[in-house]
DRENMAR-163676 format. One record per residue (C-alpha): residue number from 0; residue in one letter; x, y negated, z negated. Coordinates in nm, 3 decimals. Layout:
# residues N
   resi   resn         X         Y         Z
    NUM      a         X         Y         Z
...
This chain:
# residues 314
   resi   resn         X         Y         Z
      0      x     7.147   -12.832     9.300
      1      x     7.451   -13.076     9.416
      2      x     7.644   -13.288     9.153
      3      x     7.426   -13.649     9.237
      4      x     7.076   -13.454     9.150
      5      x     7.215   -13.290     8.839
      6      x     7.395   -13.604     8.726
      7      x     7.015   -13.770     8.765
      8      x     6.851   -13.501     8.627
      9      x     7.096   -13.557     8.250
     10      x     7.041   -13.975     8.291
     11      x     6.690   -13.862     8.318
     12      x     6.664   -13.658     7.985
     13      x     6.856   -13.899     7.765
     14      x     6.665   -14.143     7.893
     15      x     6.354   -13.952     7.771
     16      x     6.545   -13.820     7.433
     17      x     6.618   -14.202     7.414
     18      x     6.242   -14.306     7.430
     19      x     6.093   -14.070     7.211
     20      x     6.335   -14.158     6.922
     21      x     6.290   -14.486     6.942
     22      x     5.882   -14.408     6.921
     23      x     5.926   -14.234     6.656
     24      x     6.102   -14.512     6.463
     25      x     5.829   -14.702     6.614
     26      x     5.524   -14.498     6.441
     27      x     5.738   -14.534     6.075
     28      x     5.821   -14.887     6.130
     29      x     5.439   -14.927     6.179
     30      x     5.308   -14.646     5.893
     31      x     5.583   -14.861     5.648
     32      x     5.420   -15.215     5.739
     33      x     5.050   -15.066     5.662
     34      x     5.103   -14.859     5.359
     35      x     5.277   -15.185     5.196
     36      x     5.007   -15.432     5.280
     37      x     4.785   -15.169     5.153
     38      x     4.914   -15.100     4.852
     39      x     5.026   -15.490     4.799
     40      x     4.739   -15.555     4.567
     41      x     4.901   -15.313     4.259
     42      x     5.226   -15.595     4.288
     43      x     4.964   -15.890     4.262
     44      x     4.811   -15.745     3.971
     45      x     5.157   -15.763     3.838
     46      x     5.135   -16.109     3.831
     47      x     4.780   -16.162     3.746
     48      x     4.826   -16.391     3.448
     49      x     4.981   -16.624     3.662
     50      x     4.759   -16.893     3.805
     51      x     4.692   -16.771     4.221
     52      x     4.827   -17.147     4.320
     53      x     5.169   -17.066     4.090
     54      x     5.211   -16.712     4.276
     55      x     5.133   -16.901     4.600
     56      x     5.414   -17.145     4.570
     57      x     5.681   -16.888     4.470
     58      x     5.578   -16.640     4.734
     59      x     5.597   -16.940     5.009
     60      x     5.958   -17.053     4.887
     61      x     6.074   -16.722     4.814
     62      x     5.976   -16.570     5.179
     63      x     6.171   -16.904     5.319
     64      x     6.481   -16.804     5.114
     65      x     6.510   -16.440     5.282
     66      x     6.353   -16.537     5.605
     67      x     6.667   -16.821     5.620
     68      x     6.920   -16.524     5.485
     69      x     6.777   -16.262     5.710
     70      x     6.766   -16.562     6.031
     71      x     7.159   -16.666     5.955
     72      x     7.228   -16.282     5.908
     73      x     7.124   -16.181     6.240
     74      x     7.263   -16.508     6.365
     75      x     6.892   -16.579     6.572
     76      x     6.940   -16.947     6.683
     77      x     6.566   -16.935     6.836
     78      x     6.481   -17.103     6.505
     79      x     6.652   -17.409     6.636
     80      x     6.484   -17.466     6.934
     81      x     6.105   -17.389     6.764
     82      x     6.164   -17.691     6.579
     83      x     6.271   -17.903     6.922
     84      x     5.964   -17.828     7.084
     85      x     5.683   -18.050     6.991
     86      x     5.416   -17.848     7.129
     87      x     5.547   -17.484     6.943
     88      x     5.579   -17.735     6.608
     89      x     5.252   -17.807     6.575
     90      x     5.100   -17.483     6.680
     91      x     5.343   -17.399     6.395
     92      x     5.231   -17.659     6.152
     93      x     4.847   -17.525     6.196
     94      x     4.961   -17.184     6.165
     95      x     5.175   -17.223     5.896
     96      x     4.817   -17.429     5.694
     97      x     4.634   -17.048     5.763
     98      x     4.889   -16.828     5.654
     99      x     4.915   -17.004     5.356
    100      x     4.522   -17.036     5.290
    101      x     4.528   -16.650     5.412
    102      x     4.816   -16.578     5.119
    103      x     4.667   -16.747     4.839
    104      x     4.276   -16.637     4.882
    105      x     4.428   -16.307     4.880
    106      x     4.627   -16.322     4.577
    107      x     4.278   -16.509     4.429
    108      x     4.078   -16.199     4.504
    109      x     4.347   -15.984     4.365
    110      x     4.318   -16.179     4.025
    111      x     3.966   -16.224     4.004
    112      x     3.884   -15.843     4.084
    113      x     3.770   -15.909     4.400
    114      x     3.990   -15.609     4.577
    115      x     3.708   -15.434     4.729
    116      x     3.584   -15.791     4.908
    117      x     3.957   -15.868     5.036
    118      x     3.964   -15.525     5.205
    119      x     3.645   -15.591     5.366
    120      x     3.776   -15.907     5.522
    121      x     4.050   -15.739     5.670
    122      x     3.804   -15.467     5.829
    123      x     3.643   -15.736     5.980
    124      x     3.938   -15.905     6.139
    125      x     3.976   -15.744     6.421
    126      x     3.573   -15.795     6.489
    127      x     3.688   -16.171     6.455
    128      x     3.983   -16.146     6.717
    129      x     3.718   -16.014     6.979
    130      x     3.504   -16.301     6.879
    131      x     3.791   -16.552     6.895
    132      x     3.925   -16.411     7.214
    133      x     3.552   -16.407     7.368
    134      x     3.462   -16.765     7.249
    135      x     3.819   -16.966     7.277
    136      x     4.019   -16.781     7.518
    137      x     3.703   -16.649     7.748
    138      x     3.772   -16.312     7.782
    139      x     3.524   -16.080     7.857
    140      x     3.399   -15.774     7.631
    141      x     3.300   -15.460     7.719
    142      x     3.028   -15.266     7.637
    143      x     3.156   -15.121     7.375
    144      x     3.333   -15.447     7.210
    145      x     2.995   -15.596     7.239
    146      x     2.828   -15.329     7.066
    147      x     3.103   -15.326     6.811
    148      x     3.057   -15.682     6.728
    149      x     2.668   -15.650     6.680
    150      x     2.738   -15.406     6.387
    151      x     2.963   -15.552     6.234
    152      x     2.812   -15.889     6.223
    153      x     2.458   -15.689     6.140
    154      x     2.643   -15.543     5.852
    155      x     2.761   -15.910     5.728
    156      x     2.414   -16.023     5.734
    157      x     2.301   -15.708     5.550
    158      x     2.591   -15.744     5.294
    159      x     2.460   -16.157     5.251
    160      x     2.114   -16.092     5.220
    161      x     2.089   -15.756     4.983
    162      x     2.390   -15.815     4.799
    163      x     2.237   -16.173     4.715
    164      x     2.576   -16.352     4.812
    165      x     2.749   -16.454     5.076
    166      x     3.105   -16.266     5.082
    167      x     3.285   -16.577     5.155
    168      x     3.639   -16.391     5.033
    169      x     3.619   -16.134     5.339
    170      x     3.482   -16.420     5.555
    171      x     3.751   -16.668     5.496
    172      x     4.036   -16.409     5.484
    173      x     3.921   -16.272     5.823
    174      x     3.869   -16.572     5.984
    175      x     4.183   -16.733     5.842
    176      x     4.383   -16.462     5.943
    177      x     4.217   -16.412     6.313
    178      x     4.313   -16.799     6.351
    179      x     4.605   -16.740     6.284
    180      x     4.652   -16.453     6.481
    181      x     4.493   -16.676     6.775
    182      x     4.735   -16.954     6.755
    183      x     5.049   -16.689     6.764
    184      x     4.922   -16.563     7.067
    185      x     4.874   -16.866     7.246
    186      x     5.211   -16.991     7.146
    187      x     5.380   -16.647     7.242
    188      x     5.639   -16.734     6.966
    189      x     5.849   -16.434     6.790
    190      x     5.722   -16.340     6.478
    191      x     6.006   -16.339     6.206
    192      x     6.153   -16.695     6.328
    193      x     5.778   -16.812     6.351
    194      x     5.679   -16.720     5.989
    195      x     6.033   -16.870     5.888
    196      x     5.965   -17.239     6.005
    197      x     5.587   -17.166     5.904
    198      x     5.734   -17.138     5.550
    199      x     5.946   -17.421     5.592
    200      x     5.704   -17.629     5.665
    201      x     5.518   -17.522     5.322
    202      x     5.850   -17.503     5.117
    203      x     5.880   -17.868     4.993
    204      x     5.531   -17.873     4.848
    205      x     5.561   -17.550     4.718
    206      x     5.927   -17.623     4.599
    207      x     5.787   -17.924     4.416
    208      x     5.518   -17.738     4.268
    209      x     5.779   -17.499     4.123
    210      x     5.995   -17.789     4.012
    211      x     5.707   -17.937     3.844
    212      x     5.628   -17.653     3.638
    213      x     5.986   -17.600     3.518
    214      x     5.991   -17.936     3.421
    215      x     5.670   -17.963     3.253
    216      x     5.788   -17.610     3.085
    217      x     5.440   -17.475     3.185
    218      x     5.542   -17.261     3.445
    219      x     5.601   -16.861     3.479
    220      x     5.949   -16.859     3.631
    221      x     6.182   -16.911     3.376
    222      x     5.960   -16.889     3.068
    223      x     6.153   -16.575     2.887
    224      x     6.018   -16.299     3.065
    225      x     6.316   -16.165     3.252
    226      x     6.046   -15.905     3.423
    227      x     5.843   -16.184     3.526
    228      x     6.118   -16.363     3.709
    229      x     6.238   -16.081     3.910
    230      x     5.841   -16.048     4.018
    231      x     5.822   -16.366     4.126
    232      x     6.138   -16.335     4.336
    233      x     6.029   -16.014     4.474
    234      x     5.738   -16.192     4.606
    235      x     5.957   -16.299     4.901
    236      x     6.069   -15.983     4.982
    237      x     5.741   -15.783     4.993
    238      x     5.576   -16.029     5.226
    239      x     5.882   -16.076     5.433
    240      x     5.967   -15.709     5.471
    241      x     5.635   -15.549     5.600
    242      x     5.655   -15.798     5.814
    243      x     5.984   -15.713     5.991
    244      x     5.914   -15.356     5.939
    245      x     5.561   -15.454     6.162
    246      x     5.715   -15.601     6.410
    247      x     5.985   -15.334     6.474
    248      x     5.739   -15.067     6.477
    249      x     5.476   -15.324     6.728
    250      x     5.834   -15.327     6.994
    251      x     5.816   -14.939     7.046
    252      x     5.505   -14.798     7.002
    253      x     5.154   -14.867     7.213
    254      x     4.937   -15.105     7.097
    255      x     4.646   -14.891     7.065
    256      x     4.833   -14.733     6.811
    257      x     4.898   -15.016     6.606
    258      x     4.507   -15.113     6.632
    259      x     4.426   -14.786     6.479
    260      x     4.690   -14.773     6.237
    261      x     4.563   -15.140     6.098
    262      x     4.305   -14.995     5.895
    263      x     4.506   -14.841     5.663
    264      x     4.588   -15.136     5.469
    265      x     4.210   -15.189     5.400
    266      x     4.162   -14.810     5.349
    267      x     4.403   -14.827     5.107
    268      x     4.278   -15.189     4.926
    269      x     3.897   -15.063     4.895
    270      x     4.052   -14.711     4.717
    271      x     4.267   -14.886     4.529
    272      x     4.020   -15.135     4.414
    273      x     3.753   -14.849     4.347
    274      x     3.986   -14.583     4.185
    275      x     4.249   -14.792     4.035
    276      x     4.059   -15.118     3.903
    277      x     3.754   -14.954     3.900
    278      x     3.565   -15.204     4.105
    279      x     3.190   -15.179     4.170
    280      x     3.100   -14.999     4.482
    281      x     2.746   -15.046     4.511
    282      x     2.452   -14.897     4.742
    283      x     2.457   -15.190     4.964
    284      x     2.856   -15.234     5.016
    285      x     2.883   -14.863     5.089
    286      x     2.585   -14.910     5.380
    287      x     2.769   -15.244     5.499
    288      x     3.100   -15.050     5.487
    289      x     2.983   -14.767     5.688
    290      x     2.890   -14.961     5.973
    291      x     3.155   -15.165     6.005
    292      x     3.325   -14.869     5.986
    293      x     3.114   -14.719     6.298
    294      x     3.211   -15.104     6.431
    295      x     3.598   -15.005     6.391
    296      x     3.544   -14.652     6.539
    297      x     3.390   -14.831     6.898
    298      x     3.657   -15.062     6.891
    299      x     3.929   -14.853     6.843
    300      x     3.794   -14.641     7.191
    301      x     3.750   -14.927     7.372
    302      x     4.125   -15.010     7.300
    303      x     4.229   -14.674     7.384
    304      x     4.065   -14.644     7.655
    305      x     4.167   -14.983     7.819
    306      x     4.547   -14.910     7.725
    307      x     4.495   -14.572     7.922
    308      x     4.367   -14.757     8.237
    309      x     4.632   -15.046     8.269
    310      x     4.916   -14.752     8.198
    311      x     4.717   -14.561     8.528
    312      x     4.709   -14.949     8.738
    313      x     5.075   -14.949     8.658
């Protein structure tokens, strides 16, 4: 072996040592994002006295203050030029309108004991992206996909019509959040400087809100509850944080791996909601479950299997 092909040989194997440890930060960048959003709805219950729109308005103006610390920090100046382009602004403003919807139904459920439901809707959302993608941005489904969406929207109209209601909470916050997962996509726009002018769009009204309340002395923040505050504040950081920890974790590892790794935030909701809160579980949420489960486990091939055949076309 002459000097070039062992040099090659060493750039070779750090290279490789230099890939795998940056997948592995990957998969715990990505099993930190899920396990928070999963086990978000024990800090909303924190706040449950509050009124959903109060915890709304401080968890909008408090993500803007870190987002803005976190933007100057790293010294990003792509936030400057989102706001020059009209076309990413308004994909922004529309975005910014279903995050916030998304945000404060969720927070709703949480308070009303509606934990169970709110998992359900995030099962569902990646049903909706297929249906999004197939409807808006004509793609074309497999097999698989389409037998994936059948079930799950067979389960929906199971849940609807034996259940006796509609489960507009795991509708909306699927929908909401497959939106808004459309409108990111289309706009190709990073996400941490995205959701920062997203929340500065909805900081003023929320900011008044806030204002309003301290005025009016009817608000939480501020009230004498020094435990209270600090939630309220802390709202910021655990929506900003999974968030950053997400998209970290999204860089380095595949993305069938992130689509399988999504439902443990919704694992973790319905067991949280069952065991914890002691939510109903009843006969026909368990058969509705199961096949959107089954839905999940099609989808989740199909994914696999198409990420296996564009890494063989490469």
């Amino acid at each position: 072996m002459n000097l070039i092909t062992f040099a090659n040989h060493l750039i070779r194997y750090y290279n490789n040592m230099e890939h795998s440890k940056n997948s592995g930060m990957g998969y715990v960048y990505a099993l930190q994002a899920f396990f928070a959003w999963g086990v978000l709805p024990l800090f909303w219950k924190l706040l449950s006295s509050i009124p959903a729109l109060e915890v709304l308005a401080h968890r909008i103006f408090w993500s803007f203050v870190f987002l803005l610390l976190f933007i100057l920090i790293k010294k990003q100046r792509s936030l400057i030029n989102l706001l020059k382009q009209k076309k990413t602004r308004n994909s922004l403003l529309i975005s910014s309108i279903l995050i916030g919807g998304n945000w404060g139904l969720f927070i709703y459920a949480v308070n009303i004991n509606q934990i169970v439901e709110a998992s359900l809707g995030y099962y569902i959302n990646p049903i909706v992206n297929v249906l999004l993608g197939m409807i808006i941005l004509k793609e074309k489904l497999n097999t698989l996909k389409t037998i994936a969406l059948i079930i799950a929207s067979a389960a929906v109209i199971y849940l609807t019509i034996d259940y006796g209601q509609f489960p507009w909470i795991a509708i909306i916050l699927a929908g909401s959040f497959g939106f808004y997962g459309l409108v990111k996509k289309t706009a190709g726009i990073e996400a941490i400087p995205a959701l920062t002018v997203e929340t500065f769009i909805l900081t003023p009204v929320a900011a008044g809100f806030i204002f309003w309340k301290l005025i009016d002395k009817s608000g939480a923040l501020f009230s004498g509850n020094i435990s209270t505050d600090a939630y309220l504040i802390l709202t910021g950081i655990v929506t900003t944080l999974p968030l950053y920890w997400f998209a970290k974790g999204a860089q380095r590892i595949p993305l069938s791996a992130v689509g399988f790794m999504q439902y443990i935030g919704p694992t973790l909701m319905l067991l949280i909601g069952v065991f914890v809160y002691d939510e109903p579980f009843r006969r026909e949420q368990i058969i509705a479950f199961s096949l959107i489960w089954f839905a999940l486990g099609l989808y989740t091939i199909s994914m696999i299997k198409g990420t296996r055949q564009k890494i063989k076309s490469s």
